[in-house]
DOLO-590175 format. One line per 10 residues: number of its first residue (from 1); their letters; for each residue y, z, x of N, C-alpha, C, CB. Coordinates in nm, 3 decimals, decimal comma, always signed. Glycine has a CB too. Layout:
REM residues N
NUM> a> Y/Z/X/Y/Z/X/Y/Z/X/Y/Z/X ~ ...
//
This chain:
REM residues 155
1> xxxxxxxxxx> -1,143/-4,719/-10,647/-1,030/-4,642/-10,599/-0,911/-4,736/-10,587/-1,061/-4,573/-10,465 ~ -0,806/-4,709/-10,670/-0,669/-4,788/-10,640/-0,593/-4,771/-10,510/-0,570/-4,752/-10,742 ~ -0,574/-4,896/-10,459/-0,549/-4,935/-10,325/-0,602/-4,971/-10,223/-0,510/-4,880/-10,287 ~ -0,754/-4,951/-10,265/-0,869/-4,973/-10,151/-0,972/-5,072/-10,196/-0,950/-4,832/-10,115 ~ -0,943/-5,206/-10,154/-1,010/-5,337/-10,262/-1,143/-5,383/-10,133/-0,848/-5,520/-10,309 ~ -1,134/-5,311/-10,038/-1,321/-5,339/-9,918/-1,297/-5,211/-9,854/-1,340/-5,509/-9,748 ~ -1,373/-5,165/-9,878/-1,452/-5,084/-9,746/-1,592/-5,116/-9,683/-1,477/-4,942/-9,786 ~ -1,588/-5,109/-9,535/-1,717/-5,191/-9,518/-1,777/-5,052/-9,424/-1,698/-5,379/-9,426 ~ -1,847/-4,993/-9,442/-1,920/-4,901/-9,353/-2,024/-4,940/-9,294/-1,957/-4,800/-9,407 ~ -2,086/-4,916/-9,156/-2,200/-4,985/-9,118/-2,245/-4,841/-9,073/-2,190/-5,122/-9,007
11> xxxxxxxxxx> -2,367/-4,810/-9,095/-2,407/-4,708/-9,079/-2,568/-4,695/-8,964/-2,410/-4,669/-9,225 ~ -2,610/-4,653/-8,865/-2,721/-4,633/-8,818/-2,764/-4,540/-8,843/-2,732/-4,645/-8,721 ~ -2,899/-4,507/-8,949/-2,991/-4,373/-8,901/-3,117/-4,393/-8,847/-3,024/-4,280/-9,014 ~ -3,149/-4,262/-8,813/-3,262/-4,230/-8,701/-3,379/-4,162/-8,820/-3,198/-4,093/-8,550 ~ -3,485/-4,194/-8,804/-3,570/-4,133/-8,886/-3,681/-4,057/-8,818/-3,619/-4,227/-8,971 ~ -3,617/-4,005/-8,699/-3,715/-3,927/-8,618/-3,724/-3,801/-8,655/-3,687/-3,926/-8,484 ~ -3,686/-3,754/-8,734/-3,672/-3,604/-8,798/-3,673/-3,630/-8,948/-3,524/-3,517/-8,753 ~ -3,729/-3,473/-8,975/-3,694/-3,506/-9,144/-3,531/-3,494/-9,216/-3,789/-3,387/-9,234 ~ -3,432/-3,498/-9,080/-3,310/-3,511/-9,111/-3,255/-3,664/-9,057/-3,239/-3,388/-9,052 ~ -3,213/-3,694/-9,141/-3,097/-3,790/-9,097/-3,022/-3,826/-8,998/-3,026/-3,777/-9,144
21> xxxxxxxxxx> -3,000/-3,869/-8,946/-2,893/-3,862/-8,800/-2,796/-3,991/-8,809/-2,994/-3,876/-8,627 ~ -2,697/-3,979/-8,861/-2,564/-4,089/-8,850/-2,507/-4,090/-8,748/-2,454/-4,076/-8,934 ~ -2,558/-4,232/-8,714/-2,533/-4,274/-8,563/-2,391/-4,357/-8,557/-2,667/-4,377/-8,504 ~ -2,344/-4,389/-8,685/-2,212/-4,451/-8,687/-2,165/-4,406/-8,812/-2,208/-4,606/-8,672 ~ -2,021/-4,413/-8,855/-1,969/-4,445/-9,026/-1,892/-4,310/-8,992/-2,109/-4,448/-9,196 ~ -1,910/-4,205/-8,973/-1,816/-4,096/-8,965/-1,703/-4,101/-8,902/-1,864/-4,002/-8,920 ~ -1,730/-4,190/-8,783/-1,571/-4,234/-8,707/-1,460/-4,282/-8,736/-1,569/-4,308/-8,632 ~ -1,502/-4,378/-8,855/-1,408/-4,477/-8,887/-1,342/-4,388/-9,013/-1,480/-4,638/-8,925 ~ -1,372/-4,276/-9,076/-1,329/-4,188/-9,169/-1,345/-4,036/-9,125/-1,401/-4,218/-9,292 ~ -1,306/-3,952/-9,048/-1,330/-3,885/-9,017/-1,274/-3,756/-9,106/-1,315/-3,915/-8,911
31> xxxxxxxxxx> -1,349/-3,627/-9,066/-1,330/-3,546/-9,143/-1,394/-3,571/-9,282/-1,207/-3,530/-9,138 ~ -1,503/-3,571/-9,305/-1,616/-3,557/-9,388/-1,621/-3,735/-9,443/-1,587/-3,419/-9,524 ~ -1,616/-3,839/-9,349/-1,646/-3,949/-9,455/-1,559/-3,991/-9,554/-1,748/-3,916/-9,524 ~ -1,673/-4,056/-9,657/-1,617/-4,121/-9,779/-1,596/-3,965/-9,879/-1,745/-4,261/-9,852 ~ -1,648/-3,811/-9,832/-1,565/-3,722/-9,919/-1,418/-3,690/-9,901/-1,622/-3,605/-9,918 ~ -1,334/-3,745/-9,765/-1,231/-3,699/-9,785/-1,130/-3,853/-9,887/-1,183/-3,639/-9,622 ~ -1,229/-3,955/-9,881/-1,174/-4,018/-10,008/-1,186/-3,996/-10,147/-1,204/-4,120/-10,007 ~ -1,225/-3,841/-10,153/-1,296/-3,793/-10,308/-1,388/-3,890/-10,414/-1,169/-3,752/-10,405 ~ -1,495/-3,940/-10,337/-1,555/-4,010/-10,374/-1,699/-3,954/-10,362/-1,519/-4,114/-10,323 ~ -1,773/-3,925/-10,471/-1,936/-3,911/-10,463/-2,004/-3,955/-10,448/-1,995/-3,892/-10,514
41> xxxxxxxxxx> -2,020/-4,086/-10,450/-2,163/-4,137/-10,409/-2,066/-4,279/-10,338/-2,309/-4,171/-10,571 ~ -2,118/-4,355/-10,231/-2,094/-4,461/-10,196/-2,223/-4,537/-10,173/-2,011/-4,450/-10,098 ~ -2,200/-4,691/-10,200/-2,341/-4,779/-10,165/-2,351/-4,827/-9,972/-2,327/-4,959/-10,284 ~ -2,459/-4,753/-9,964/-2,489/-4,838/-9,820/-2,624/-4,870/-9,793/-2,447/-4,758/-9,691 ~ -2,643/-4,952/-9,643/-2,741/-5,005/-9,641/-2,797/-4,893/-9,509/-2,725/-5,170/-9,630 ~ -2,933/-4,880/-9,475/-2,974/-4,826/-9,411/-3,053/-4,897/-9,333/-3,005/-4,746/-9,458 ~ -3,004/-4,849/-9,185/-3,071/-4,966/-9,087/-3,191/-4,864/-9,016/-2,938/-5,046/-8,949 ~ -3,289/-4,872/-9,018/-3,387/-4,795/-8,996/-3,371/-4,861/-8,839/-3,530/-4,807/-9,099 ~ -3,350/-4,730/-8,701/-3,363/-4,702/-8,602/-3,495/-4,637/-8,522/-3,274/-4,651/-8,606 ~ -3,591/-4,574/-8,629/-3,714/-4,497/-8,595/-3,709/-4,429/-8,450/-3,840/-4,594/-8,604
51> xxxxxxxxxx> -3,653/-4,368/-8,415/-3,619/-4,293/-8,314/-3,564/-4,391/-8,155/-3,757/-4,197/-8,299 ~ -3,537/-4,511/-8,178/-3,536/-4,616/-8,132/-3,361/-4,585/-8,057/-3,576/-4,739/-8,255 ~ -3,334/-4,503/-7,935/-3,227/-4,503/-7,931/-3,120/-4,617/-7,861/-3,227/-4,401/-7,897 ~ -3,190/-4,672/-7,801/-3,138/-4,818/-7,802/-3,069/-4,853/-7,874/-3,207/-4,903/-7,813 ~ -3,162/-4,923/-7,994/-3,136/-4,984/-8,067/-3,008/-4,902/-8,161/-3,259/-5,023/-8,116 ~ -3,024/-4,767/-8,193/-2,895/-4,728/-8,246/-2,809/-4,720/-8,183/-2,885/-4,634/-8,297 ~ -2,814/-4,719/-8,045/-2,696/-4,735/-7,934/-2,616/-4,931/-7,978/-2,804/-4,720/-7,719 ~ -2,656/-4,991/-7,992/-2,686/-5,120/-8,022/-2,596/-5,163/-8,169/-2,854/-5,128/-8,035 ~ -2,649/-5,079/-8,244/-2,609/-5,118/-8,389/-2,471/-5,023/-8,381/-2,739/-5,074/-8,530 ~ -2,428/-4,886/-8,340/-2,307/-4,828/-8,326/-2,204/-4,909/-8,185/-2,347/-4,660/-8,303
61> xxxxxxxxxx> -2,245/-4,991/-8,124/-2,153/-5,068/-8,032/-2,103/-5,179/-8,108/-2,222/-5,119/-7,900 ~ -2,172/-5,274/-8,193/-2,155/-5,366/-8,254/-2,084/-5,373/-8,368/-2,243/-5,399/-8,265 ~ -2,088/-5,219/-8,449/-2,005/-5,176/-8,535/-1,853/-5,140/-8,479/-2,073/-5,068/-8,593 ~ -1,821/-5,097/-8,372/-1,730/-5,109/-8,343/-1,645/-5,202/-8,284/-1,737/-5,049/-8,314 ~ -1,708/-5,303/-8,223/-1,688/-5,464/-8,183/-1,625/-5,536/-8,266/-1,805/-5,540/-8,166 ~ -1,690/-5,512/-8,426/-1,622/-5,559/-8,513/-1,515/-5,473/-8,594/-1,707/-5,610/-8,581 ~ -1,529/-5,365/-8,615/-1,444/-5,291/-8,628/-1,248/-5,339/-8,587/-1,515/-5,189/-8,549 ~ -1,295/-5,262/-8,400/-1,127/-5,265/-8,357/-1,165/-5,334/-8,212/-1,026/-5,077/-8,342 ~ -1,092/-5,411/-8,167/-1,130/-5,471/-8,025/-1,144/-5,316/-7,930/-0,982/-5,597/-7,956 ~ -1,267/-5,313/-7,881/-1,253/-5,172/-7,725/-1,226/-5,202/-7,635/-1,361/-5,093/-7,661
71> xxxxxxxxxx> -1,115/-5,069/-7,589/-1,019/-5,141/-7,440/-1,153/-5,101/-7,334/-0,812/-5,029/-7,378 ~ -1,099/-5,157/-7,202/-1,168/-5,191/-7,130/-1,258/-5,087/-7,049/-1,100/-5,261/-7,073 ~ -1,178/-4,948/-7,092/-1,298/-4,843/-7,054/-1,388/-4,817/-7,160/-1,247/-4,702/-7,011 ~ -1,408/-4,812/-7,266/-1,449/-4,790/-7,400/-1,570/-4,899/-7,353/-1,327/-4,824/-7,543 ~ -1,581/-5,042/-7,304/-1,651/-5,156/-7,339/-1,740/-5,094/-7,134/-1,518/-5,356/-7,386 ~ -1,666/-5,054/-7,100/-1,702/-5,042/-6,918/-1,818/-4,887/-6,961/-1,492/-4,987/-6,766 ~ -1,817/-4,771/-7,014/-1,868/-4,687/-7,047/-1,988/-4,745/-7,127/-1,782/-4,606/-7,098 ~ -1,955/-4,807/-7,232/-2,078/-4,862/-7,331/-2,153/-4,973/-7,190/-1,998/-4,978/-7,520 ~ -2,121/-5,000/-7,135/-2,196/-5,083/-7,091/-2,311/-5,002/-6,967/-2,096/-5,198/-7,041 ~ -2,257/-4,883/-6,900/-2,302/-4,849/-6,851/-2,416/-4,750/-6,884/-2,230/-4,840/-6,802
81> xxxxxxxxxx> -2,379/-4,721/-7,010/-2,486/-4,653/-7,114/-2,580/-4,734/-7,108/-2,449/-4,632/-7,264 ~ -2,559/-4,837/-7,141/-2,708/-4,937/-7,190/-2,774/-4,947/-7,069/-2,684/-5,110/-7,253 ~ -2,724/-4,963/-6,941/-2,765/-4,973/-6,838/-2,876/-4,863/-6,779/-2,659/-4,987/-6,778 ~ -2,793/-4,745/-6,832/-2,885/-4,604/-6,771/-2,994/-4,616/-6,880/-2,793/-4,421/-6,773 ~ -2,963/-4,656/-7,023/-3,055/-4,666/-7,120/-3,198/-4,684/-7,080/-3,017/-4,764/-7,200 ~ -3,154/-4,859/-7,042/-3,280/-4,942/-7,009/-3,318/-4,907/-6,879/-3,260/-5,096/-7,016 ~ -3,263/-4,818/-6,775/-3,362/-4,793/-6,670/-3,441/-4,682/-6,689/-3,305/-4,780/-6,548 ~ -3,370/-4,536/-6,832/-3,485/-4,492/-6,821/-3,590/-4,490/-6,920/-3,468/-4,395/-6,788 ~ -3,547/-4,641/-6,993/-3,750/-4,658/-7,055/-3,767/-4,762/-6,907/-3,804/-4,793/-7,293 ~ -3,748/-4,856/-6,852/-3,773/-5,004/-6,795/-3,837/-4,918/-6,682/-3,627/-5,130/-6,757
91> xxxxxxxxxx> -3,741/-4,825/-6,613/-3,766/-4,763/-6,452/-3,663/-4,857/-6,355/-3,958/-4,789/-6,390 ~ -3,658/-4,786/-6,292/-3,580/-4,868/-6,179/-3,628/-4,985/-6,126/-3,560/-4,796/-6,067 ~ -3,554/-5,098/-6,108/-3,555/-5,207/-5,992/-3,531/-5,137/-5,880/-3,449/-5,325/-6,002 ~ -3,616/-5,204/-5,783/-3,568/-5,183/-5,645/-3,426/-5,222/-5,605/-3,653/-5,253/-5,560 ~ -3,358/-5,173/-5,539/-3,256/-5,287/-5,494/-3,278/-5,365/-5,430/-3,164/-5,267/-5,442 ~ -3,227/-5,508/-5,422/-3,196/-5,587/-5,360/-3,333/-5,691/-5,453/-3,186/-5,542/-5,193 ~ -3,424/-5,635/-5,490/-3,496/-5,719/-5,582/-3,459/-5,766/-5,695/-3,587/-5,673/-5,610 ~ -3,497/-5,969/-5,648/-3,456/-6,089/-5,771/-3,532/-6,108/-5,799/-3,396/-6,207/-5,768 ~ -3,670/-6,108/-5,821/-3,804/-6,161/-5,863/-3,810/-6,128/-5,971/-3,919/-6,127/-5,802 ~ -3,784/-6,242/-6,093/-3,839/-6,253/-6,212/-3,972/-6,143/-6,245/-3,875/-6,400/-6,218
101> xxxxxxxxxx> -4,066/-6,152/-6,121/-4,205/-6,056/-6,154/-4,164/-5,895/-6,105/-4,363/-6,119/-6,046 ~ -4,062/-5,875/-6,074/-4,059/-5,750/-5,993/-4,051/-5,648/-6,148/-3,900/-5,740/-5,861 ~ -4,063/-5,502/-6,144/-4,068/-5,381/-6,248/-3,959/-5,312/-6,298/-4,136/-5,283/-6,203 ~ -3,910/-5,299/-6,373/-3,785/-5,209/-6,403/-3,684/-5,314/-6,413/-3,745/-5,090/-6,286 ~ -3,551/-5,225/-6,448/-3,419/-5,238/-6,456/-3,353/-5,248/-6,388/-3,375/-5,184/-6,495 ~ -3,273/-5,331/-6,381/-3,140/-5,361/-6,239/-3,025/-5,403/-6,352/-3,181/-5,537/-6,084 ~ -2,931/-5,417/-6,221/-2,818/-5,492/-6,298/-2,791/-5,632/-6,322/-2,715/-5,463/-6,248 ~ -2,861/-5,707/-6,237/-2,894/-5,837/-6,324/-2,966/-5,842/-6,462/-2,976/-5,919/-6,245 ~ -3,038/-5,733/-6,487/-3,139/-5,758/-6,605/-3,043/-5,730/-6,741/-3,285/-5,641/-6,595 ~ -2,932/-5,578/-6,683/-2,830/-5,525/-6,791/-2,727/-5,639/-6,818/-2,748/-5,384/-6,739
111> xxxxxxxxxx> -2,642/-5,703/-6,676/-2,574/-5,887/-6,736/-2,637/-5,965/-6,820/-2,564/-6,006/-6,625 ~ -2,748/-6,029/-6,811/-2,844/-6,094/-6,855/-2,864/-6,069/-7,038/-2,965/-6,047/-6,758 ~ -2,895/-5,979/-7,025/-2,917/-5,882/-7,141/-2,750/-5,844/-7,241/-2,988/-5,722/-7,053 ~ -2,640/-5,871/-7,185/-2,493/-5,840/-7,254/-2,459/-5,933/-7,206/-2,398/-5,716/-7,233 ~ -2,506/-6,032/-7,171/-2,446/-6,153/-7,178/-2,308/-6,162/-7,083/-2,419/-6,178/-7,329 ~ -2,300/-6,067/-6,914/-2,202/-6,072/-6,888/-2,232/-6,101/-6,762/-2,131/-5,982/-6,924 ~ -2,144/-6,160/-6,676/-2,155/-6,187/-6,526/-2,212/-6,017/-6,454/-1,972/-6,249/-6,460 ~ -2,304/-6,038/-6,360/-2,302/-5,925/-6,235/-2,179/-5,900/-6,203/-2,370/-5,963/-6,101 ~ -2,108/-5,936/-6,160/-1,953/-5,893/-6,097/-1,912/-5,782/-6,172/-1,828/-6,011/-6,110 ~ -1,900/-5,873/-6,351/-1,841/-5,781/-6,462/-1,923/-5,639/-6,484/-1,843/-5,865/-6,606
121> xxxxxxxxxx> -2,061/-5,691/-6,449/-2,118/-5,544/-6,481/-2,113/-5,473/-6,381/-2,251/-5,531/-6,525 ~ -2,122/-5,489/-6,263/-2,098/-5,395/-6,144/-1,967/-5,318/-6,167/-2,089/-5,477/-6,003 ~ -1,846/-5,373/-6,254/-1,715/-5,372/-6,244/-1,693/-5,233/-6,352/-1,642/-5,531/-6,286 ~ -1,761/-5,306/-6,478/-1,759/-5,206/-6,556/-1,816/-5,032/-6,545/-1,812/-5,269/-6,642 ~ -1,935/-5,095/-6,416/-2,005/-4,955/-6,397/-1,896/-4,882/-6,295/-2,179/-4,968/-6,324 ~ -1,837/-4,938/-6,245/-1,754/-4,873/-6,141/-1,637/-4,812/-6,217/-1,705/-4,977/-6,027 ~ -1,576/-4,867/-6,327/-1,468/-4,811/-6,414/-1,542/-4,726/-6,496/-1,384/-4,914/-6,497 ~ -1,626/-4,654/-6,534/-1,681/-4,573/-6,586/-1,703/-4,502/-6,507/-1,759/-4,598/-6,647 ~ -1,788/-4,495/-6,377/-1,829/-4,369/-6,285/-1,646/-4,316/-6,254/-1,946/-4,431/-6,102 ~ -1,554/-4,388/-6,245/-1,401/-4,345/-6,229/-1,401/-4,241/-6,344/-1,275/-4,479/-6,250
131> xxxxxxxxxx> -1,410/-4,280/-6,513/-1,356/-4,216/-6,570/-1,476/-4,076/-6,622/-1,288/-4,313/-6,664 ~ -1,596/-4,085/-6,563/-1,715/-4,015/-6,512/-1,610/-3,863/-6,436/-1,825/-4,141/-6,376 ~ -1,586/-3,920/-6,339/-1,520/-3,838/-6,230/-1,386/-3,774/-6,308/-1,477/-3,940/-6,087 ~ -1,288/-3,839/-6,331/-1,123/-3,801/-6,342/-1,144/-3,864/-6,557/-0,967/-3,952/-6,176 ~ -1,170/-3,762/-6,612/-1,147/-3,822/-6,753/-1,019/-3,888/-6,779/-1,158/-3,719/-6,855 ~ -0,898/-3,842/-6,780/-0,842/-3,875/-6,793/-0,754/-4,008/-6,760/-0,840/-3,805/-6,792 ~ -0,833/-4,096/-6,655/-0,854/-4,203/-6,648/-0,870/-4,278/-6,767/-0,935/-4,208/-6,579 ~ -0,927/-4,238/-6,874/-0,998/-4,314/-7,000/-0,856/-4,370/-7,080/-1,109/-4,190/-7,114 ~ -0,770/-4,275/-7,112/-0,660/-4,291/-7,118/-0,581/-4,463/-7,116/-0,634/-4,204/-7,020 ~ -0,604/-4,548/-7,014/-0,549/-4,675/-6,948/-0,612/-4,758/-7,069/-0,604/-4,718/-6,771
141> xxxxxxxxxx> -0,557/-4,836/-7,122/-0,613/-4,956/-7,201/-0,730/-5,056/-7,089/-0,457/-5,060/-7,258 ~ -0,648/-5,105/-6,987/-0,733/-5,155/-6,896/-0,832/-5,145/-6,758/-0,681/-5,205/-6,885 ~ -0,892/-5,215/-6,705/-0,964/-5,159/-6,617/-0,893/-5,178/-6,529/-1,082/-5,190/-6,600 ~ -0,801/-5,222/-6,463/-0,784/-5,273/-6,363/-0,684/-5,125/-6,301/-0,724/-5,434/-6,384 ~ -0,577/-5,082/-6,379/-0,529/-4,956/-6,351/-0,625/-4,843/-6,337/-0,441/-4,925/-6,444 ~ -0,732/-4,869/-6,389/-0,856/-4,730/-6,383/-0,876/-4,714/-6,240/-1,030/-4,762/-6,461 ~ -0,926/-4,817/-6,166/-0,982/-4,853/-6,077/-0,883/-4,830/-5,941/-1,026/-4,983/-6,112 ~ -0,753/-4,851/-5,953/-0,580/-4,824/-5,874/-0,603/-4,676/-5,902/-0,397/-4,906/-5,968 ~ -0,607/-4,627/-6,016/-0,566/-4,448/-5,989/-0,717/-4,410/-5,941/-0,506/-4,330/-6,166 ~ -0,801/-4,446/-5,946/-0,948/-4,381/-5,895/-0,937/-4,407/-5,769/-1,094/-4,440/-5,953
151> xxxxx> -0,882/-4,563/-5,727/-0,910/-4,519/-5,550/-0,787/-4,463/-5,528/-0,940/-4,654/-5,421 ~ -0,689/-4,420/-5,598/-0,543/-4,313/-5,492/-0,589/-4,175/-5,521/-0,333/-4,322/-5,562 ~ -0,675/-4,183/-5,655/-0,738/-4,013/-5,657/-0,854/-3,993/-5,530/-0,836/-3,975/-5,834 ~ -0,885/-4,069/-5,480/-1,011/-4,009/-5,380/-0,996/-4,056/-5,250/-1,163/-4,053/-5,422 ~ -0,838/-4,064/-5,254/-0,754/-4,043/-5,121/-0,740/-3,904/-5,063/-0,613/-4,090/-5,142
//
């Protein structure tokens, strides 16, 4: 196609059905894909997910990482996803439990695991339950205004 010298699509499917499930690639072209580039067939790779929703949670975050930088509710939401993810295969941590041997999911295990400070993840979960509550919160590029209109909204 003249004018278009890369396209890079990253695509997740699910093979838990005898249908398909595109877990990413439609976003970045929306409105039918690579047909509204009048194009029939395109080459891709298929990342087999096997009903594994994690993991396609995983491969569609990372595609967008590289994609376009996500502002800070976009990255505060994804994070809190993974979080609810892994507690409900892991099960809950108790609170207040640090023991390496203890059962389930906490939020040290979700930092640990994204590679981000507790603070940040407590932070992010808190700018998400905001835009949870008041959508239009989502709106703000950053977290820090999310967090200013969420506590004057629940004044």
């Amino acid at each position: 196609m003249k004018g278009c010298s890369i396209l890079v699509l990253v695509v997740g499917v699910s093979f838990n059905s005898a249908d398909l499930q595109v877990v990413n690639g439609l976003k970045i072209l929306p409105k039918g894909g690579i047909v509204a580039l009048g194009w029939q067939e395109a080459e891709c790779y298929v990342l087999p997910v096997n009903g594994d929703q994690l993991k396609a949670f995983r491969v569609a975050i990372d595609e967008n990482l590289k994609r376009k930088p996500l502002t800070d509710p976009e990255v505060a939401t994804a994070v809190k996803e993974y979080n609810e993810m892994k507690r409900k295969l892991e099960g809950d941590k108790p609170t207040g439990v640090h023991s390496v041997n203890a059962t389930g999911w906490g939020i040290r295990d979700t930092a640990r695991d994204l590679g981000i400070s507790i603070g940040a993840t407590h932070k992010a979960i808190k700018i998400a339950t905001a835009i949870e509550e008041y959508p239009d919160l989502a709106s703000y590029a950053k977290g820090a205004p999310v967090l200013k209109e969420y506590t004057r909204c629940k004044r």
